[in-house]
N, C-alpha and C positions, 0 to 999 in steps of 0.2 A: 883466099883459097877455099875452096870446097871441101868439105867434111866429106869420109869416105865410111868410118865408121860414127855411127850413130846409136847412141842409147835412149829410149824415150818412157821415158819416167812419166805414167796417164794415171789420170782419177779417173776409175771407171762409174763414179757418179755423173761425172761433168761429159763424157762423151763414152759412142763406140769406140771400140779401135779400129771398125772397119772404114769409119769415116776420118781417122786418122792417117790409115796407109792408103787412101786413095785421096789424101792432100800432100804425097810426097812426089817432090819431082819424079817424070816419068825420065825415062831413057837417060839415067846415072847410075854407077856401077856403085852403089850402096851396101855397106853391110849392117842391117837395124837388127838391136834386140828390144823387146818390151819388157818393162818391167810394172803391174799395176802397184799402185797404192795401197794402204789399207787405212780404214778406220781411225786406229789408233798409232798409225804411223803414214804419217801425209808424204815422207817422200825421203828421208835419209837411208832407210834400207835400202832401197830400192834406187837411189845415188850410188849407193858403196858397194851394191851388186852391180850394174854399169860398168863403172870403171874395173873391179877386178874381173869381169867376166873375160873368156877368149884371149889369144898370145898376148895382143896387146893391150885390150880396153878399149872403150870409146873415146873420140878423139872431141865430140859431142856431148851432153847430155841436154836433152829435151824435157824438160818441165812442162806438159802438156795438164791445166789444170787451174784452180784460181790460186790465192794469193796464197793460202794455206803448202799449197806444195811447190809453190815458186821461192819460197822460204825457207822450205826446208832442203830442199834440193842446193839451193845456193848457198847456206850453210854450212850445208856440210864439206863443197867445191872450197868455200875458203878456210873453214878451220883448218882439213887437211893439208894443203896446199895442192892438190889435183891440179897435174898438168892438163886441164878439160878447161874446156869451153860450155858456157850453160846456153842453152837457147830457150825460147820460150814462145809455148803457145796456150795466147791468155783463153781459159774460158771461166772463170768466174765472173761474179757481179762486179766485186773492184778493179779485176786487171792493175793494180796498184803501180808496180813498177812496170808493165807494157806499157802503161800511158805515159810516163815518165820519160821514156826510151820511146817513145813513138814505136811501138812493135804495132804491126797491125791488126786491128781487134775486129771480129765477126767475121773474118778473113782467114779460114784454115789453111790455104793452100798460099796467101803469101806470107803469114807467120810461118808457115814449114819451111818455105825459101828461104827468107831472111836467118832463119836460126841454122839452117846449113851452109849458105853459101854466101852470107853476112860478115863484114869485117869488125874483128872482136876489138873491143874495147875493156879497158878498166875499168873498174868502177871501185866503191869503197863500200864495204861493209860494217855493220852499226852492230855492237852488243848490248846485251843488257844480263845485269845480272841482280834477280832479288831474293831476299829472305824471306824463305816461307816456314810454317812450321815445319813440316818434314826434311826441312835442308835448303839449301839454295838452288834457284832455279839459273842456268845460265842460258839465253836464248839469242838466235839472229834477228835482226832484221834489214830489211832489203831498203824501205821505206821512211815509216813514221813508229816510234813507242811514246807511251806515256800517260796520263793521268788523267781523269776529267771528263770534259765533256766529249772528248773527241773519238771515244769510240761511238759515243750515240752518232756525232756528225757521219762519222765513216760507213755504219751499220743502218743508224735507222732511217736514215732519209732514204724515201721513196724515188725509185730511179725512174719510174715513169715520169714523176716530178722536175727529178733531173735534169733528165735527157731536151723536156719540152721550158722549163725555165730557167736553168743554169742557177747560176747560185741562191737566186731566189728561194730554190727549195730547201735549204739548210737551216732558211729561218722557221720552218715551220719546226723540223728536227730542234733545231735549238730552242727551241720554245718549251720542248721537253724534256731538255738535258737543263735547263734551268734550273726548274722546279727539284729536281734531284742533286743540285751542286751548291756545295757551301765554300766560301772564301775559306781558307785556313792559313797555320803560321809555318810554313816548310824553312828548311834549312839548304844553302846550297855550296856546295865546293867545286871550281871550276879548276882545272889541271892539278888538284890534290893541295889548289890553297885552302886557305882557313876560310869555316863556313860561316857564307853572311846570309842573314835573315830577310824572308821575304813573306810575303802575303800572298795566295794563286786556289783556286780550284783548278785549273786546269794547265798540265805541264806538258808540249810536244816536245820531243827528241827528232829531228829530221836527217837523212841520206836525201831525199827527195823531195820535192814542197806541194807538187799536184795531186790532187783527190780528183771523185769523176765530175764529171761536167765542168770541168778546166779551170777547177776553184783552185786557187792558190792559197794556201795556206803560210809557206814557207818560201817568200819571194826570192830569198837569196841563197836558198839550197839547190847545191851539185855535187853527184853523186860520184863524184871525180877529182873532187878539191881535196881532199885529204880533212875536213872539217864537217862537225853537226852542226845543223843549224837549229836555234831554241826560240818555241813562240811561250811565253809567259801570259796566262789569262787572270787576270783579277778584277774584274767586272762583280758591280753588287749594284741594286737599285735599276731604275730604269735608264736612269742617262748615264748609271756606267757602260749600261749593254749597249747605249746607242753609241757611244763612243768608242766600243769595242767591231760594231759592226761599220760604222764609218770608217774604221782601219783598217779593215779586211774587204771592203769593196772597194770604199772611194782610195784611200792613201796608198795602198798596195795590189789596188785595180787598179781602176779606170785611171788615175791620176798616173801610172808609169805608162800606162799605152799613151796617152796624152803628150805627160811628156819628155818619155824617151828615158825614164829616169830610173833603172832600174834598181838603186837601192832598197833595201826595208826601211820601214819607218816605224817606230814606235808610236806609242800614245802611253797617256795617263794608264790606258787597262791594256795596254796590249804590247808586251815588252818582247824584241827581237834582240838575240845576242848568238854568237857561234864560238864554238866550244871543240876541242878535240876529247875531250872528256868531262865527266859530269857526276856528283854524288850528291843524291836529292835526300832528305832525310823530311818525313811528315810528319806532322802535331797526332794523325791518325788515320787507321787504313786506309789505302786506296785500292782499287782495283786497276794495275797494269795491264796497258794491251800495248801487242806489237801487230805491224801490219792486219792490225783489227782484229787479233786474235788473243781471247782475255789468257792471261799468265795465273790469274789468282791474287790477293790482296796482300798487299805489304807495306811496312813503314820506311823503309830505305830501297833505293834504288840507284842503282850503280852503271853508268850509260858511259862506252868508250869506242872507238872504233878503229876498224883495218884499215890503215889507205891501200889501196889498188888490189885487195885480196880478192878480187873477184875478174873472170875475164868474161865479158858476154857477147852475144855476136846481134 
């Protein structure tokens, strides 16, 4: 059914609005408010104005922006529990969860479609919560959090790169997140058992498993199953790396298009396990990122999630 009202939540870095209201269907009886963005507030004001605006509120809200305000917008839809629907029109460099959900990207006028007149779905939403000096940080995400090398993967790899060699380009990116990552001794508790010991530089929390250029990270993440899915990195030396990167092209590439074989696979450095909750405790700081957006450094890390707390169209 078609949305009648609509709230559209825009980063006015990432686009006009004029190029926004002339990608909304013509000849439907619409009622839009705008709400921009700010700075230092990527998109929960401007959610919580939405819905209380006017008799009823939006029946919509439009995240029009990249991943920063796709995040915050659907955060806030689920902690409160808003009877709303999110829609999304990606314009960032990650599109993290449009790609995820096939929303259509460089497309303003059929992302506007789809997020109005698009059948909503569930989805699950992912927490995290860490200790920082000034208090605890409690944050959404839609996607990916975690430790390591993976904000360099998500941040620094060049998309022109991307775009023309697929996952080819992550090697060079990892090439640099290397030289910057030390193995250490974490501690881990999975549904609040007792913590057992491990070795990682690098820790994903997943809702999602695709990054861009159709690299799978998290083969056996869905953003609908009520579960995280966990890639564990402990790669050291050269043939850990190569053994870490044979698991993420060959064993959970090419080898399930091959052969139909959709599970994860582990290896010696590249451990796959799924989790509805998770308490990560490090030897020493890390710097946390969520949907590629740094949190700040901390020793513990506290990862749990909503099933079905989000409705998306």
């Amino acid at each position: 059914m078609s949305a009648k009202r609509i709230g559209i939540v825009w980063n006015p870095a990432k686009t006009e609005k004029e190029d926004l209201e002339a990608a909304l269907p013509e000849g439907t009886d619409l009622t839009v408010s705008w709400y921009e963005t700010e700075e230092d507030d990527p998109g929960e004001s401007a959610a919580k104005a939405a819905i209380a605006d006017g008799a009823d509120g939006a029946e919509v809200v439009i995240a029009a922006g990249g991943d920063g305000t796709v995040r915050a917008v659907a955060g806030h839809l689920a902690e409160t529990g808003a009877d709303v629907d999110l829609g999304i029109v990606p314009l960032g460099t990650g599109n993290l969860l449009a790609r995820n959900l096939e929303v259509p990207l460089n497309d303003l006028e059929a992302a506007m479609t789809r997020a109005i007149d698009g059948t909503p779905q569930r989805i699950d939403m992912g927490w995290v919560e860490i200790a920082l000096p000034d208090g605890n940080e409690h944050q959404p995400f839609v996607v990916m959090a975690g430790f390591g090398i993976d904000a360099h993967m998500i941040t620094e790899t060049n998309d022109d790169l991307k775009d023309k060699a697929g996952w080819l380009a992550y090697v060079e990116s990892l090439g640099r997140a290397v030289s910057a990552s030390d193995v250490m001794e974490i501690k881990l508790s999975r549904e609040g058992e007792d913590l057992d010991d491990e070795f990682a530089h690098t820790l994903i929390v997943g809702n999602c498993g695709t990054l861009q250029g159709g690299i799978t990270l998290l083969p056996d993440a869905d953003p609908a199953d009520g579960e995280l899915d966990v890639l564990i990195l402990k790669a050291d030396g050269v043939s850990g790396w190569l053994d870490t990167m044979k698991n993420m092209v060959w064993d959970n590439g090419i080898r399930r298009i091959v052969s139909k074989d959709d599970s994860a696979q582990s290896s010696d450095t590249a451990i796959h396990q799924r989790v509805s909750s998770l308490t990560i405790e490090l030897e020493k700081p890390r710097v946390v990122e969520v949907d590629g957006d740094e949190l700040g450094e901390t020793e513990r890390i506290d990862v749990s999630i909503s099933p079905s707390a989000l409705s998306v169209r």
